[in-house]
N, C-alpha and C positions, 0 to 999 in steps of 0.2 A: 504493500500500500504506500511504502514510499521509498523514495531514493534521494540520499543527500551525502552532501561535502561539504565539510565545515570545517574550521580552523578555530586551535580553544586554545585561552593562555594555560599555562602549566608552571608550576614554580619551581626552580630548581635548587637541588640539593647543596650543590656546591656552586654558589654565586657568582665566583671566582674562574669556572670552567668556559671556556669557549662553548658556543650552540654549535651542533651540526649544520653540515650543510641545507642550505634551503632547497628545497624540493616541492616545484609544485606541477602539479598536473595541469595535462592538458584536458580542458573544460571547455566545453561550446559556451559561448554569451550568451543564451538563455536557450529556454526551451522550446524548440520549435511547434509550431501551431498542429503539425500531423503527429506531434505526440504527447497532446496535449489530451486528459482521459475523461470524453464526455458522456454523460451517463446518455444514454441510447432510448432509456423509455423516459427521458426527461420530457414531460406535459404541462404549458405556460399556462397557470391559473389564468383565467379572463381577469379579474381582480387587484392583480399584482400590482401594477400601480396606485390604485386605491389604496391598497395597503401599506405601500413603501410611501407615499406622497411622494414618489418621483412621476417628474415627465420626462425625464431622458431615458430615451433608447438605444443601444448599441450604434445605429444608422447616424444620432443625429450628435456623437465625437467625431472629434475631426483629430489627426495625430501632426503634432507639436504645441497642441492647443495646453493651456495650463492653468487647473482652478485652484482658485487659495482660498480652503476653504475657511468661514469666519470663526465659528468658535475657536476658546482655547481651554484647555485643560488644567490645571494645578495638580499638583502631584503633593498629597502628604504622606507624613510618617505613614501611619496605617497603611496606605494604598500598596506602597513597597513593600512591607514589609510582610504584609497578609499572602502577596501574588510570591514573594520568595518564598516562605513557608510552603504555601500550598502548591509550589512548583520543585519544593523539597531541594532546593540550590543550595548546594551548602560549599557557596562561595564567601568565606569571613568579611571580604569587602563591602558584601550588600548587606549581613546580618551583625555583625558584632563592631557596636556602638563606640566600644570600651577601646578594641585596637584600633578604630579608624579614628579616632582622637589624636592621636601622635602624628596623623599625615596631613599636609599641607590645607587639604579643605578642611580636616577636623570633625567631617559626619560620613555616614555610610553613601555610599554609591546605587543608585538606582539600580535596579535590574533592567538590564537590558529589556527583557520580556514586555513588561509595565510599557516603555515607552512605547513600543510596537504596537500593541494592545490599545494607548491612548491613539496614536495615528491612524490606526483602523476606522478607531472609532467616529473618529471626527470626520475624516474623509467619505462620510456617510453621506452629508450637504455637497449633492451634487454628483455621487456614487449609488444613488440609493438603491438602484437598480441592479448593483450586481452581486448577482446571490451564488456566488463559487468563486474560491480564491483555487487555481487548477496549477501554479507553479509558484516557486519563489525561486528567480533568477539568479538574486544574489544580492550581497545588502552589505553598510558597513555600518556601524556603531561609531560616528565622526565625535563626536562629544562625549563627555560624561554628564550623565544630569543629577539632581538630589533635592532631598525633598525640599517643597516650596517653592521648585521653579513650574511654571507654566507652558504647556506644552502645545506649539500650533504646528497647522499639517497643509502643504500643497500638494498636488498630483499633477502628473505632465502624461500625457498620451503619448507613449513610444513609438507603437504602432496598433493595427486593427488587425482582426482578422476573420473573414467569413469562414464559417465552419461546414462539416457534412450534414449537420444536422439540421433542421429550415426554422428552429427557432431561436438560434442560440450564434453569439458572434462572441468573441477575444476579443480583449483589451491587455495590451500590456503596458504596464501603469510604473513610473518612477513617483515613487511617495517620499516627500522630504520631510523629517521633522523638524522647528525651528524651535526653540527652548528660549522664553520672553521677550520677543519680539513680533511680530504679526507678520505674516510672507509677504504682505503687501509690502513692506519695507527691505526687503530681503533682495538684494540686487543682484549678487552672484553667488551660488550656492559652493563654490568650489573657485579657488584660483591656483595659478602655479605654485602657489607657497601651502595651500592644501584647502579645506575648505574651513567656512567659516566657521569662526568661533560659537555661533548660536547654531550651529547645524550640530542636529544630536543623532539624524536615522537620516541615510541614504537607502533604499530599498526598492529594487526592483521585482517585480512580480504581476501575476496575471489571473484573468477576473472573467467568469463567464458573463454575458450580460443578455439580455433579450434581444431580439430585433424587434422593430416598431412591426405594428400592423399581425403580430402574432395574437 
């Protein structure tokens, strides 16, 4: 049910030791659209709209187009702290208070997971419509974030793609997370020196949507 490549930090024993060589795999740039796994008896409720209060249809994205969308999120202690537990991470940087005092910010570290989850969330206005996340291309973790900061989300249309199926199109979707700032303000998500300091989720990934008139 799934197939993934992921890179994790690791801490090492001897601090002092050189890393191995770097090794990385050769990885296609994302998933292409004929293998992409669409359920086959998938049947578009007449209703669907109604239900989402979307009016966007697969048809009516256009790809380089980019929404930013308006809500923003806040992130507090609890929120992190419930989704590490309950996600059983038992990374000390997200959970223990007591050692992340001694390090320059002085509080624990979001989970990674938590901000994914807000940027889903939000990119809702204006996404309402697409009801199947079918790949995840590939994604960085550009920032650190912690609790108390606030979390806003843009999405850019990479590309489209008509499917086999006659109700159902791709979206492959870049979702950027911005951490206290609004995207409306956000001029370049990325420069030669790397990306911006408010950019917390670079994420690519892919979204079944409807077509109109289904």
């Amino acid at each position: 049910v799934l197939s993934w490549v992921r890179w994790v930090m690791v801490q090492k024993r001897n601090h002092e030791a050189p890393a191995p060589e770097t090794v990385i795999p050769e990885l296609p740039e994302f998933v292409a659209a004929e293998s992409l796994a669409v359920p086959a008896n998938f049947k578009l409720h007449n209703n669907l709209g109604s239900a989402t209060g979307g009016k966007y249809w697969w048809d009516d994205y256009e790809v380089g187009e980019c929404m930013r969308h308006p809500a923003g999120q806040t992130i507090n202690e609890s929120d992190h702290t419930l989704a590490t537990h309950l996600y059983q991470n038992n990374a000390r940087l997200h959970f223990d208070a007591h050692l992340m005092k001694s390090t320059p910010q002085g509080k624990r570290l979001v989970y990674g997971g938590v901000v994914i989850s807000a940027c889903r969330a939000l990119s809702y206005e204006g996404l309402e419509n697409a009801i199947s996340i079918v790949a995840i291309n590939g994604g960085t973790h550009a920032n650190p974030s912690y609790a108390g900061d606030t979390i806003y989300c843009l999405s850019k249309v990479l590309d489209k793609w008509s499917l086999p199926h006659p109700e159902l199109g791709a979206l492959r979707l870049r979702m950027v997370g911005v951490k206290n700032m609004p995207p409306t303000t956000l001029e370049n998500i990325k420069t030669t020196q790397g990306y911006h300091p408010h950019v917390v989720l670079d994420l690519d990934y892919t979204v079944l949507i409807p077509r109109k008139g289904n």
